[in-house]
ROPA-611717 format. One record per residue (C-alpha): residue in three letters; x, y, z. Coordinates in Angstrom, 2 decimals. Example, Ala and Ser with C-alpha at 12.3 -4.5 7.8 and 13.67 -1.06 7.14 Angstrom:
# residues 2
 code    east   north      up
  Ala   12.30   -4.50    7.80
  Ser   13.67   -1.06    7.14
END
This chain:
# residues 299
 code    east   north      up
  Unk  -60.25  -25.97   27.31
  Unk  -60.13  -26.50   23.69
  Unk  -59.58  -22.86   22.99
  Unk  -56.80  -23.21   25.11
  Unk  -54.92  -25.88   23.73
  Unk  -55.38  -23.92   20.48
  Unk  -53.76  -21.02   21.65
  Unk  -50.98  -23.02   23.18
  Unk  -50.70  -24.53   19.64
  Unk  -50.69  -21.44   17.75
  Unk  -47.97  -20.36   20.30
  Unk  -45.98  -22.78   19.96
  Unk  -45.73  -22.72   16.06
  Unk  -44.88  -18.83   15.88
  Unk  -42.16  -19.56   18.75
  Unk  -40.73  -22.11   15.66
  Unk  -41.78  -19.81   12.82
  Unk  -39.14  -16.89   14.75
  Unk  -37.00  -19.35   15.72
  Unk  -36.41  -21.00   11.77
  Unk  -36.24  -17.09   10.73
  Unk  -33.40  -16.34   13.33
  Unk  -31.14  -19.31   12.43
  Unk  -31.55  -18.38    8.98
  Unk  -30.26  -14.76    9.63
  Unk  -27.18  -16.16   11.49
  Unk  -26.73  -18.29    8.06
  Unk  -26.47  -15.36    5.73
  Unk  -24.98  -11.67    4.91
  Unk  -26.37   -9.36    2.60
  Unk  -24.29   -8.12   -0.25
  Unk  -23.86   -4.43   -1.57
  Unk  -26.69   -5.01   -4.07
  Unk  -29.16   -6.77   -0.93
  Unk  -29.11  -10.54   -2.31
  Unk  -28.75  -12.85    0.30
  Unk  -25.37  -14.65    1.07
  Unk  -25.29  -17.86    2.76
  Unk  -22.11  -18.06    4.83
  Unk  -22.43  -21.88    6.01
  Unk  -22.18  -22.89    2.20
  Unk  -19.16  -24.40    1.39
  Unk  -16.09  -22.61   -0.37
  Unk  -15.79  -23.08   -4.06
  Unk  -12.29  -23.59   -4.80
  Unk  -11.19  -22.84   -8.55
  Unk   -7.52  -23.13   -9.46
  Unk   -5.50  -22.97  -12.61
  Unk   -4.47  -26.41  -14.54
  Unk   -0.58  -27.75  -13.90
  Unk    2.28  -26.01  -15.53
  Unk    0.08  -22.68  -16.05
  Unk    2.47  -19.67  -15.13
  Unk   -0.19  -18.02  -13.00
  Unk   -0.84  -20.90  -10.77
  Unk    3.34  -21.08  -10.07
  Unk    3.02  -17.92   -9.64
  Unk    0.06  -18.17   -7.12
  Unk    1.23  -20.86   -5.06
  Unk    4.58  -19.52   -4.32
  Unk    3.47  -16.08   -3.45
  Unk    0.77  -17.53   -1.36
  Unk    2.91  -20.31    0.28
  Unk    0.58  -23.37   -1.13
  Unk    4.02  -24.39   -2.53
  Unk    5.91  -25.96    0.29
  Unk    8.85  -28.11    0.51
  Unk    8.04  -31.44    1.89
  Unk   10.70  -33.59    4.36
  Unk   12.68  -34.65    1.95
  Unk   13.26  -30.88    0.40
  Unk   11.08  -31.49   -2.61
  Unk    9.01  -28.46   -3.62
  Unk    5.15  -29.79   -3.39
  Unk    1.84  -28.02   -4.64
  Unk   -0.41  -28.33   -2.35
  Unk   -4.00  -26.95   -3.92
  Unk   -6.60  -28.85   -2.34
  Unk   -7.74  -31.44   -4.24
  Unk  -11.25  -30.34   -4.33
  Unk  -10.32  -27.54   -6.77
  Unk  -12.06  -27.34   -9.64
  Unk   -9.68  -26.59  -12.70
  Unk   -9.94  -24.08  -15.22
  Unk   -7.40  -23.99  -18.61
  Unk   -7.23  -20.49  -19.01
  Unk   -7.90  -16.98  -17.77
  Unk  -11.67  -17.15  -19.21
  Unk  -13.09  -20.08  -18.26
  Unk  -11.58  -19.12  -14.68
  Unk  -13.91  -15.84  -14.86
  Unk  -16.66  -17.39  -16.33
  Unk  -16.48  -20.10  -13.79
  Unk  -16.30  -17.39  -10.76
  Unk  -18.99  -15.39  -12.59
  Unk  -21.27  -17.99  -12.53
  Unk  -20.87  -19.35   -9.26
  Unk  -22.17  -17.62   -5.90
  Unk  -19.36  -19.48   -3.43
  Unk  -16.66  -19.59   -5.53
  Unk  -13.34  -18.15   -5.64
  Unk  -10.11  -18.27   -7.20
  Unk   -7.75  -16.21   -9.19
  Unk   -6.69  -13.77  -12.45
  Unk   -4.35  -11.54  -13.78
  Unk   -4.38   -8.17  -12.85
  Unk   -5.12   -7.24  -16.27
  Unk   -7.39   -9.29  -17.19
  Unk   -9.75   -7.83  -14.86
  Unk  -13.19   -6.79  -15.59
  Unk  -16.07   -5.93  -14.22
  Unk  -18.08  -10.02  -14.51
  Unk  -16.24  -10.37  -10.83
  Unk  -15.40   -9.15   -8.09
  Unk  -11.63   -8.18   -6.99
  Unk  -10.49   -8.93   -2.94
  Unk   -8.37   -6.65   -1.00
  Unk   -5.46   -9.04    0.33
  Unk   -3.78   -7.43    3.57
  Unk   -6.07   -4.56    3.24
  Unk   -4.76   -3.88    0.29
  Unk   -6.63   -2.94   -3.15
  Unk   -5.40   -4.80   -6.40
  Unk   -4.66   -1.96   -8.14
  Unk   -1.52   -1.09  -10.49
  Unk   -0.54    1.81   -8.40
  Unk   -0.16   -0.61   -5.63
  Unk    1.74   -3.02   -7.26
  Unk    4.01    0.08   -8.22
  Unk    4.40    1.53   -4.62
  Unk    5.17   -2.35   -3.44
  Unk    1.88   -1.94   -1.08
  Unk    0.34   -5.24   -3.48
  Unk    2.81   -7.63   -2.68
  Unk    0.82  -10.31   -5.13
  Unk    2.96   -9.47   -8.20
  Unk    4.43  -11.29  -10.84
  Unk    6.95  -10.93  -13.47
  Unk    5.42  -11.37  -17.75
  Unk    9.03  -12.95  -19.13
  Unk    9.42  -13.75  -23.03
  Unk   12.02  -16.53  -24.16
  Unk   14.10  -16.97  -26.95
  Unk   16.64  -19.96  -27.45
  Unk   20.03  -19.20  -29.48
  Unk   20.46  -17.03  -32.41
  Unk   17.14  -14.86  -33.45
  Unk   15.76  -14.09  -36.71
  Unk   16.36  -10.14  -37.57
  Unk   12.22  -10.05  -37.77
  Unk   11.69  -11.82  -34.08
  Unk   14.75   -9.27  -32.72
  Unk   13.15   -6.30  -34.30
  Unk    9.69   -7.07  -32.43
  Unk   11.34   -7.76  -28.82
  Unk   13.10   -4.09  -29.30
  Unk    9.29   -2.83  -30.00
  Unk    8.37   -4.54  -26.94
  Unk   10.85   -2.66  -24.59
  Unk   10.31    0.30  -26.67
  Unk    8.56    3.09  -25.12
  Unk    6.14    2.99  -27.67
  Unk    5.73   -1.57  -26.38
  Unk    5.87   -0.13  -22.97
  Unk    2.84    2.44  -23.18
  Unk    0.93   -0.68  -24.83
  Unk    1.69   -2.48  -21.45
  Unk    0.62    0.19  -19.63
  Unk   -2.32    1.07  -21.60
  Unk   -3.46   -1.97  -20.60
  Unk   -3.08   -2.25  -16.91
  Unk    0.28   -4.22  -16.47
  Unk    3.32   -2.08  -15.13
  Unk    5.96   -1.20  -17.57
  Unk    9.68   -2.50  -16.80
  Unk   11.65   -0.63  -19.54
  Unk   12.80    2.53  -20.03
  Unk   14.25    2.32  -23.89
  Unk   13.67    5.13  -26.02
  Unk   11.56    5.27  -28.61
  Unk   11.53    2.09  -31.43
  Unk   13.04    2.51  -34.55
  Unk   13.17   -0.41  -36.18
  Unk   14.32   -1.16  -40.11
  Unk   10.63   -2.67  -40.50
  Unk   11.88   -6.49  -41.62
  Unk    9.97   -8.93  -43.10
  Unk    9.33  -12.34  -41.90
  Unk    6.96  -14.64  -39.64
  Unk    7.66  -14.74  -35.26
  Unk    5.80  -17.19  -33.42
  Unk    4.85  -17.01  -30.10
  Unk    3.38  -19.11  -28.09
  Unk    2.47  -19.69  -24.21
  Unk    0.85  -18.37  -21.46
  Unk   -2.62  -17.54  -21.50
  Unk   -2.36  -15.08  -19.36
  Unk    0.53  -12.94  -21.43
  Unk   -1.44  -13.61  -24.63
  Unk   -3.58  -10.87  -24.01
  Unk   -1.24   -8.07  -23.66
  Unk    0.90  -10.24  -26.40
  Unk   -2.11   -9.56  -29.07
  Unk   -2.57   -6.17  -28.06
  Unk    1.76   -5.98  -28.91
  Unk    1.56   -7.89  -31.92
  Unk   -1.29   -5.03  -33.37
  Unk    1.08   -2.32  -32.46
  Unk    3.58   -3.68  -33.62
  Unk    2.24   -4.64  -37.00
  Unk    0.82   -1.16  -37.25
  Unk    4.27   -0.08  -37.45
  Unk    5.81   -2.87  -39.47
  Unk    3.23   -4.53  -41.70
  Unk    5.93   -6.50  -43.28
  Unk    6.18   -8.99  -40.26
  Unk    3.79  -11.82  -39.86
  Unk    2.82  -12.84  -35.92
  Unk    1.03  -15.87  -34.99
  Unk    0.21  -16.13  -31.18
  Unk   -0.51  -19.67  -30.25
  Unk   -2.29  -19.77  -26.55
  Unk   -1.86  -22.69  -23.88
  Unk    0.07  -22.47  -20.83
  Unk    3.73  -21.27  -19.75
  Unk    5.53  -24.37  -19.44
  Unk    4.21  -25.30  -22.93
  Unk    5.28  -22.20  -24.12
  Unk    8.56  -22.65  -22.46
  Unk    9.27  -26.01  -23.80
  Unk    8.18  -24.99  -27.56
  Unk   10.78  -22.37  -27.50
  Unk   13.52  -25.06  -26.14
  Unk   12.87  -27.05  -28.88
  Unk   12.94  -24.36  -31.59
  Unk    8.94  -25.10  -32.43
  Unk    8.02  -21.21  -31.61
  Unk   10.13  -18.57  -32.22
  Unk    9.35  -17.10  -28.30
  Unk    8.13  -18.18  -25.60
  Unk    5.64  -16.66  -23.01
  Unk    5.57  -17.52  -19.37
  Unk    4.04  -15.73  -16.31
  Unk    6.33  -17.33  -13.80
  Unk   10.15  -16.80  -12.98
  Unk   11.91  -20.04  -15.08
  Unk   13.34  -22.70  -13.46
  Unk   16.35  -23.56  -13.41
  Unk   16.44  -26.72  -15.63
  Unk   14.87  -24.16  -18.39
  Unk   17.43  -21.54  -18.25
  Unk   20.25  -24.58  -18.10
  Unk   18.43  -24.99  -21.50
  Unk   20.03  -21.99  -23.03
  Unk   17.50  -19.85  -22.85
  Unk   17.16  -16.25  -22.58
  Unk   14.60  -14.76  -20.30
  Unk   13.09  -11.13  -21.10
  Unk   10.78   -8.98  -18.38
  Unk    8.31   -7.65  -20.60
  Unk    5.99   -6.19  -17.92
  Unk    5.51   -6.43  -14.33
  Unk    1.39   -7.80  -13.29
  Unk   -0.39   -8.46  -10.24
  Unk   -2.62  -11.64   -9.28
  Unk   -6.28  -11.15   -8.15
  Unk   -8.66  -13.02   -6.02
  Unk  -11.53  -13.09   -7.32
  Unk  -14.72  -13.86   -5.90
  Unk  -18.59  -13.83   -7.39
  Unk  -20.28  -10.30   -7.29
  Unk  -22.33  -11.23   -4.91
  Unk  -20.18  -12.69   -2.48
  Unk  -19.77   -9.77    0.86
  Unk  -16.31  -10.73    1.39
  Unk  -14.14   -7.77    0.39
  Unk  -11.14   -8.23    2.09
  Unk   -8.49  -11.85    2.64
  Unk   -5.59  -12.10    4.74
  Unk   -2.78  -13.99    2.96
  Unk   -2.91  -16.22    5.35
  Unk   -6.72  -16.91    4.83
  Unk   -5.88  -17.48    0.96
  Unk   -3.67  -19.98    1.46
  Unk   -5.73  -21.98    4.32
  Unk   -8.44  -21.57    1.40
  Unk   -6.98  -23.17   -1.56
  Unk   -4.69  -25.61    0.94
  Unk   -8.06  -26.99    2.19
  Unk   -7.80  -25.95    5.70
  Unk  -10.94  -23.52    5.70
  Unk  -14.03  -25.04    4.18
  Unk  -16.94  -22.23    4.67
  Unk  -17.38  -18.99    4.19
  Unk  -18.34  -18.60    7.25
  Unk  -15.11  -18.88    8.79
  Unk  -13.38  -15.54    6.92
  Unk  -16.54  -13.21    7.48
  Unk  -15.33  -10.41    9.45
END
């Protein structure tokens, strides 16, 4: 008898035992490298801080930006978003976070993340080209007024061919087709100042550009396209960076927008994450709030 509750007992555990092991399976994916994913964890949302270019960019192409009853354009990011300031701390933050996700520059890419297909489409500059990525955005420069000869001389290197193989050089799609720069090499000091996520390709111009003209002085000041935007409407930078389309309170200004290159946003997820591919529609229901898990966009 006691031998038999014993077995009964024993049965009974490994029926649990299989049964714990099975739920746990339904909980999880394996990722290209084998780690285990669980897909009932929560969503990670990361966003980009107010008045960054990329996040107006984002939201618009993604339809988070919505116009409420009474007309008014209204962000509406979740407010569970975590925010980062710039373009690193975003890919750090998604680096070093299993369930998170949320969104770069197309070249700022590297290999610390991982890149989604949106639509079934790959982020790739080729794509953006052929019109296949829709998630593209315009890199614009401001100036306000008159110019100095030495700020003039380094937005003609920009649209240059020889500005517009640095662009390309580094993964953003040229816009210009000017022939090659030949500038009077003037001297004097331009500052910029703006988006975080122009900066980049902005240093990599400025190097160029004093390569060719090492009388000129360039001093880049990073924060965030409406920052840059209002510096150059008030004459305290000599241009401006944004990664969004202006306003039109900021070109009533009197300034004068430039289309330096053409760059595509990225979801980005942790390398670990399975997910490869996001409708548009699932991005938006992501960073709106509407779907929590990760469970719920596993195909």
């Amino acid at each position: 008898m006691k031998r038999t509750i014993t077995l009964f007992i024993c049965a009974i555990f490994m029926l649990t035992l299989f049964a714990g092991c099975g739920s746990k399976d339904n909980n999880s994916a394996s990722s290209k490298d084998g780690s285990q994913f669980d897909t009932s964890r929560e969503i990670n949302v990361i966003s980009r801080e107010e008045g960054s270019g990329t996040r107006g960019a984002f939201v618009e192409l993604f339809g988070i930006l919505q116009k409420d009853s009474s007309g008014n354009k209204i962000d509406y990011t979740t407010e569970e978003a975590r925010i980062a300031n710039n373009t690193s701390v975003m890919m750090t933050s998604v680096a070093g976070d299993k369930y998170s996700i949320g969104y770069i520059s197309l070249g700022s890419l590297n290999d610390t993340v991982k890149a989604l297909k949106i639509d079934s489409v790959e982020p790739t500059v080729e794509n953006v080209k052929s019109g296949q990525y829709k998630v593209a955005r315009p890199f614009i420069i401001v100036t306000k007024g008159d110019i100095s000869e030495v700020t003039k001389d380094f937005i003609d290197f920009i649209l240059s061919s020889d500005g517009q193989k640095v662009v390309e050089e580094n993964g953003y799609i040229p816009v210009s087709n000017k022939p090659t720069y030949s500038g009077n090499k003037p001297t004097g000091k331009v500052v910029v100042a703006g988006s975080s996520s122009v900066s980049p390709l902005m240093e990599k111009l400025k190097e160029a550009y004093l390569a060719v003209n090492p009388n000129a002085q360039i001093e880049i000041q990073t924060n965030d396209s409406t920052a840059g935007i209002n510096a150059a409407i008030e004459g305290i930078c000599d241009i401006g960076m944004s990664s969004r389309e202006l306003k039109e309170s900021e070109l009533n200004a009197g300034l004068t927008p430039i289309t330096i290159a053409m760059d595509g946003l990225v979801v980005i997820v942790n390398k670990e994450n399975p997910v490869e591919n996001l409708t548009s529609e699932q991005v938006r229901a992501i960073f709106t709030g509407e779907i929590t898990q990760w469970s719920e966009v596993m195909e």
